[in-house]
C-alpha positions in Angstrom: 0.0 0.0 0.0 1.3 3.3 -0.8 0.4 6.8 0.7 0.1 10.3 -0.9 1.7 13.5 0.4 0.2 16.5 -0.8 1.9 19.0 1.7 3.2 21.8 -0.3 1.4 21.5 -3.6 4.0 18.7 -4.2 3.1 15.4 -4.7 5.6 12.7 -2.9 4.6 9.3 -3.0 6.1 7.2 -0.3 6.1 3.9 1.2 3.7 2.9 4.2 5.9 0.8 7.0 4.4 -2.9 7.0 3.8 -2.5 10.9 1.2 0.1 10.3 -0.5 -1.9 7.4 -1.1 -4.6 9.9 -2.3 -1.9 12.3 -5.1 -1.0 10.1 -5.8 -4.6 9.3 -6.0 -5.0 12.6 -8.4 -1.9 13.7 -10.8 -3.1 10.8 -11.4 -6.2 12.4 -11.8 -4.7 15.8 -14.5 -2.3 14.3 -15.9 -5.0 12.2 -16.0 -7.3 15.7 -17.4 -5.1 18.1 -20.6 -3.9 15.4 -21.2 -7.8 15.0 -20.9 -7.8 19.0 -23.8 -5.1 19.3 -26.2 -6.7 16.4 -25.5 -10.0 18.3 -26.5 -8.5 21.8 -29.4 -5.9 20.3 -31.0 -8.9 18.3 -30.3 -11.5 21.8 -32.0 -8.3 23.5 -35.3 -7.8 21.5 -35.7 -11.9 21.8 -35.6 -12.2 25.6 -38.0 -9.0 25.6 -40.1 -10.9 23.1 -40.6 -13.8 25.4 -40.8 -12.7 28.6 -42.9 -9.2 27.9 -44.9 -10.1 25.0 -44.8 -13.9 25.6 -44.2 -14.0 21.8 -44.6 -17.4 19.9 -43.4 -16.3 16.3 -40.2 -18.1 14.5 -37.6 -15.3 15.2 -38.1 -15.6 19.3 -38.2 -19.0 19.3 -34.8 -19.1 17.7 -33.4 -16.9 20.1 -35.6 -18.7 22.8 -33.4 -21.7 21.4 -30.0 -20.5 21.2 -29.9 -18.8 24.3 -32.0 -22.0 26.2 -34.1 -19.2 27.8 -36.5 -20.8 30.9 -39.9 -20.1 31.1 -40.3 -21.7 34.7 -38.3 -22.9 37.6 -38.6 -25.4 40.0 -36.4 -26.1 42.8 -33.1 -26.1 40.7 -34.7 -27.6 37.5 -35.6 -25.2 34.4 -38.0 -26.2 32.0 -37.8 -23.8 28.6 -39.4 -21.7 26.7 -39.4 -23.7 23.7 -41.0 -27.0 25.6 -44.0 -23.9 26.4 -44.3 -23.0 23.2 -44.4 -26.3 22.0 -47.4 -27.8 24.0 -49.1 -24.2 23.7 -48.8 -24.9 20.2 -50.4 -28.1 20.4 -52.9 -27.0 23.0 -54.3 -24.5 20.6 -54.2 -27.1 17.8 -56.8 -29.1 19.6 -58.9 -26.2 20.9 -59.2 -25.7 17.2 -60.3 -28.9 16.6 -62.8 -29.2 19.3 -64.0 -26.3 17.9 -64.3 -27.8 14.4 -66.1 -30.6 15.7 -68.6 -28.7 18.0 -69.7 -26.6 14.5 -70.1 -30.0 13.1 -72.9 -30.9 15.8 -70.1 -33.0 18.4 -71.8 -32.9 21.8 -70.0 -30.9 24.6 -68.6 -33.8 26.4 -66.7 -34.8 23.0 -65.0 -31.4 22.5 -64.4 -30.4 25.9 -61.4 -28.5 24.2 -63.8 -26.1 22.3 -64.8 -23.8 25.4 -61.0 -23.0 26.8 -59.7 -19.7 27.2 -56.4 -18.3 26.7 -55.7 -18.4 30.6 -57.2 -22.2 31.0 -54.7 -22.9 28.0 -51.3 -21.2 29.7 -52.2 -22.9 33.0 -52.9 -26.4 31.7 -49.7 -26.2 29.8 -48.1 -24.4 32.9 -49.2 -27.4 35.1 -48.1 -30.1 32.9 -44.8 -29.0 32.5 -44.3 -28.7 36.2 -46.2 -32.1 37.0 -44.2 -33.9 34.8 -41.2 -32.3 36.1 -41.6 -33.6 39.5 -42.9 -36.7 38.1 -39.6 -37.1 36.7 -37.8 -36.0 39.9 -40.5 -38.6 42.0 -39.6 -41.5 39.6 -35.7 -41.2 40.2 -36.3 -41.4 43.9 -38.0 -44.4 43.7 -36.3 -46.1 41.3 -39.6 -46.1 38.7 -39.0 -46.5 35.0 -40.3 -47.2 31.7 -39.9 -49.6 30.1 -40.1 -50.2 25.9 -42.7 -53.4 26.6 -44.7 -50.9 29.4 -44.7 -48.6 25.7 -45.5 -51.4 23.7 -48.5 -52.6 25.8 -50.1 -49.0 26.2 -49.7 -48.6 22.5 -51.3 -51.8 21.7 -54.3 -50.7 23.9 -54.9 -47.1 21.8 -54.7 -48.0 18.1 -57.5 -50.9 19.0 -59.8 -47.2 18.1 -57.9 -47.1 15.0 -57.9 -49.0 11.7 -53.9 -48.9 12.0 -51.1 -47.3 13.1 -51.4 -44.6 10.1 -55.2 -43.6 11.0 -53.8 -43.1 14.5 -50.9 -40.6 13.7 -53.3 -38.8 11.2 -55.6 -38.2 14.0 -52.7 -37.2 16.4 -51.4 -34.4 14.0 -55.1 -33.3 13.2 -56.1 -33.2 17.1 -52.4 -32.1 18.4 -50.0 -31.2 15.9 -47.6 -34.5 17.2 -46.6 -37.6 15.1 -47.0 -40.9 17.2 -43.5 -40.6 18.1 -43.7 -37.5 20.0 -47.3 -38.3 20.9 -45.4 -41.1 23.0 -42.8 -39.1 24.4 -45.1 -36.4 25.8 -47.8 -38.2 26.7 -47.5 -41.8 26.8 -44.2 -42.0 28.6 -45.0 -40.1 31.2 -48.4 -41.3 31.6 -46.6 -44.8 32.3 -44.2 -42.8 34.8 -47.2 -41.9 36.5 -49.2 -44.9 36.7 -46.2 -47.2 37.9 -45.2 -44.3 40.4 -48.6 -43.9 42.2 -48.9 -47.9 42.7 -45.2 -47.7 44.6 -46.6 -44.9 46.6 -49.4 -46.8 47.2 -47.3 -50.1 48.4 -44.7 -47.6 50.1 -45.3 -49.7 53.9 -42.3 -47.7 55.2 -44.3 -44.5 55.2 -47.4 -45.8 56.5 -45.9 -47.1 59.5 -44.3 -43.8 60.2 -47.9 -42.3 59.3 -49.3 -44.9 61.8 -46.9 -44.2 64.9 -48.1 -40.5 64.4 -51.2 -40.4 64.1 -51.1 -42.7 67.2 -49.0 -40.2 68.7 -51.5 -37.4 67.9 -54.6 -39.4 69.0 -52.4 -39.7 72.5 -52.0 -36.0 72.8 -55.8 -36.0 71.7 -56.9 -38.4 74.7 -54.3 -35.9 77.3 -56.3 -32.9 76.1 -54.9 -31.6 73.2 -56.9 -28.6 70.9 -58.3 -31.0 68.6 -59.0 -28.0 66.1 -55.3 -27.1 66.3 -53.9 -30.5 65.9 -56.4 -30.7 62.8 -55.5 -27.4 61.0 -51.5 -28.9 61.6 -51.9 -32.1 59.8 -55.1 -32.5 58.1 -53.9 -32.7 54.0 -57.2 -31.5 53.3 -59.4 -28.4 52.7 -60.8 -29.4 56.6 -57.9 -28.3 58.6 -58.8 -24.7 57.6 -61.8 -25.5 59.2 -60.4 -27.1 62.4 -60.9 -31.0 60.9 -65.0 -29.8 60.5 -66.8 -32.1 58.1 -69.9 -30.3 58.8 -73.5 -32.6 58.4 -73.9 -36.0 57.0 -75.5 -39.4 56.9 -73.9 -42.6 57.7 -73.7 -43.9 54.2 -71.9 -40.7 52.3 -68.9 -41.8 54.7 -66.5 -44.5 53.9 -67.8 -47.9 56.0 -65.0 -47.6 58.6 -65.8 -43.5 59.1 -69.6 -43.7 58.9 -69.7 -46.9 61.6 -67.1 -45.0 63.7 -68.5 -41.8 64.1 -71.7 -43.0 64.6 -71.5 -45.2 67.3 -70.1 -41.9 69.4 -72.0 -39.9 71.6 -71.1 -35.7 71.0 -68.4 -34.9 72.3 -66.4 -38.1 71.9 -63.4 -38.9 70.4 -62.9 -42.8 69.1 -60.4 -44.6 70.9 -58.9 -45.7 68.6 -57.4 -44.8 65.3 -60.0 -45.7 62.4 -58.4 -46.8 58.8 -59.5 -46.3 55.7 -58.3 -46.2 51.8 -57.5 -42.6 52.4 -55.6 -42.9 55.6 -55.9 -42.7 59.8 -58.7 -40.9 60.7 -58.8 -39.4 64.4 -62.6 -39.1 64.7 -64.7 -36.9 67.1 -68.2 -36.2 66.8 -69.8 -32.9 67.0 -73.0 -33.0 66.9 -76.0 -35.5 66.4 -79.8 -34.7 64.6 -82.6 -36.2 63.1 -83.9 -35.5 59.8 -87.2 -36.1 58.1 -86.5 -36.4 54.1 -87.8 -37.8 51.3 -86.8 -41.2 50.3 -87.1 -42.8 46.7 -90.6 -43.0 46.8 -91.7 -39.6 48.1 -92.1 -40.8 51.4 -90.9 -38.8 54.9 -88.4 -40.7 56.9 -86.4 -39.6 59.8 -82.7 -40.2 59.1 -79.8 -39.8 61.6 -76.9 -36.9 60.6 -74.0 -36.4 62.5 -71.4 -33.7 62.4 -68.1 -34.8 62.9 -64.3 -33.4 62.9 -61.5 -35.6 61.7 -57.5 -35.4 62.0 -56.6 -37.2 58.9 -53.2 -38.5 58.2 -53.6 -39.2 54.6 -51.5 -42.0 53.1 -49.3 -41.8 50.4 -50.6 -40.9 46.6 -49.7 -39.2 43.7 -52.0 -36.2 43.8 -50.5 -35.3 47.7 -47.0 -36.4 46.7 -47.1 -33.6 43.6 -49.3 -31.1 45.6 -46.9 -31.4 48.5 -43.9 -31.6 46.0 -44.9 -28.5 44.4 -44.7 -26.5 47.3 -41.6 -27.7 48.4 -40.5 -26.9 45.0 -40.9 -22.8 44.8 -42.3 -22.7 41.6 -41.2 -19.5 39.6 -42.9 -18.4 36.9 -40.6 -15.9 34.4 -43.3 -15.6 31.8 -46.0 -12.6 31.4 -49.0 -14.4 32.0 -51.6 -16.0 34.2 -49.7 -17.7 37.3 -52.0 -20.8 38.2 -48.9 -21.5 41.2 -49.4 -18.1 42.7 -51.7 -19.3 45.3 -50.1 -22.7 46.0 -46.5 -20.6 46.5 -48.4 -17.6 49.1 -49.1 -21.0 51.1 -45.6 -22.7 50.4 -44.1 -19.3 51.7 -47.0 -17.2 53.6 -45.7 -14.2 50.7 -47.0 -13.5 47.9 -46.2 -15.4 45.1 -43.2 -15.2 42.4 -43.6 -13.9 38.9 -44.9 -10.9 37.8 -48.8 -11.9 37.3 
């Protein structure tokens, strides 16, 4: 490279040192650099406001979504990502539509359920999904639960019986969800399976009902010495009754389980069974309330007198899937990232007594 001189009016051509031509090589590619540094960070900027202002499902946020594995939720110290939202929100929608289709073709209500879902109902199903498989995932690991390609094979077998073959049955899958077979059976099958297996080993989990057993025992003791029943109920009761101090509030002997309905009415009010009663949901620690009669009408028209009783229970639930997650859940401390409906907001004020994280 040469440079001109034109000091003087003369000009003097002369050579430029090789040191400065790499200079300038070098400068270039510094300037060159740090514009392709700000395009990168302004376009890596626009995407994460895309998702978690706007909540934005088009292509260019989902590739950035992508690249930069952006979360939409957090659980514990597990992420799940924007892209697995977007992808069942996609499919969520897909079958909304469908219902929809199949409603204006005269389908009764109870076939296209999916028709009558709102944008809010869509996020939080999604929402809860993700999360519930999530701890699913976290459940099976700690019990040593897995699926297995036969447990596939059998399930399989069982859903394309409603289906001429295995084609019919992905066409209906892409038309209802927007998923082939194969992811069909990764996002729902699987964990279906996962499920299933898992609550029958909560269910035969003896350990834990034996520690359940020498507490409620322990509680029933504490009961007999005195013990604020209503207090005791509100600490361990699983249920919507501890709120209300164990109150079940009126009923007849036959809307009870057998081993509640016989226990709590052979009491006299005020008393507390003796003894700890057992059901298929758990140890119940009985007293009863109140006693009435009741004249009602039976089948045929007729008054009858029937005995209610009102009764409070301390309930030491055994374990089950549905308790497991609830419980899981709010161990968890579920954070939301994304600008929309929280459905965990109320089970994360109770986790925490504070109000709930995200921003909605």
């Amino acid at each position: 490279m040469e440079e001109q001189n034109l000091a003087g009016g003369n000009m003097e051509i002369k050579k430029t040192p090789e040191s400065a031509k790499k200079l300038n090589a070098s400068m270039k590619r510094y300037v060159w650099l740090g514009v392709g540094v700000v395009a990168v960070v302004a376009i890596a900027g626009l995407g994460i406001y895309r998702v978690y202002a706007k909540t934005a499902t088009d292509k260019f946020t989902l590739t950035v979504a992508k690249a930069l594995r952006l979360p939409a939720i957090k659980v514990g110290n597990e992420t799940i990502s924007y892209v697995s939202y977007l992808d069942d929100l996609k499919a969520i929608h897909t079958m909304r539509d469908y219902d929809k289709a199949q409603r204006a073709a005269g389908a009764t209500p109870d076939r296209s359920p999916g028709a009558d879902l709102t944008e809010e109902q869509m996020t939080d199903q999604v929402l809860w999904r993700l999360v519930n498989s999530l701890l699913v995932e976290g459940a099976a690991k700690k019990y040593a639960v897995t699926v297995e390609d036969a447990d596939v094979k059998n399930l399989k077998t069982q859903m394309l019986q409603q289906f001429k073959d295995e084609a019919a049955a992905n066409e209906e899958l892409i038309k209802r969800y927007g998923w082939s077979m194969a992811i069909y059976e990764k996002k729902v099958m699987r964990p279906f399976i996962l499920q299933t297996k898992l609550s029958q080993k909560l269910k035969d989990d003896t350990k834990t009902k034996e520690e359940l057993r020498i507490k409620a025992e322990q509680v029933l003791q504490e009961v007999k010495n005195g013990g604020d029943f209503a207090a005791l109920a509100k600490q361990y009761n699983t249920d919507s009754t501890g709120e209300r101090g164990g109150d079940l509030g009126w009923f007849g002997k036959e809307e009870m389980v057998p081993e509640f309905g016989q226990a709590a009415f052979s009491l006299k009010k005020g008393e507390i069974y003796p003894t700890l009663v057992e059901s298929v949901y758990g140890y119940h620690l009985i007293r009863l309330d109140d006693r009435k009669t009741e004249k009602v009408k039976n089948a045929k028209g007729q008054n009858v007198s029937v005995e209610k009783a009102r009764a409070s229970q301390i309930l030491f639930r055994f374990p089950d899937l549905l308790s497991y997650l609830n419980q899981a859940a709010k161990d968890g401390n579920i954070y939301l990232y994304l600008n929309v409906h929280n459905p965990f907001a109320e089970l994360n004020a109770e986790s925490s007594g504070t109000s709930a994280s995200s921003q909605k």
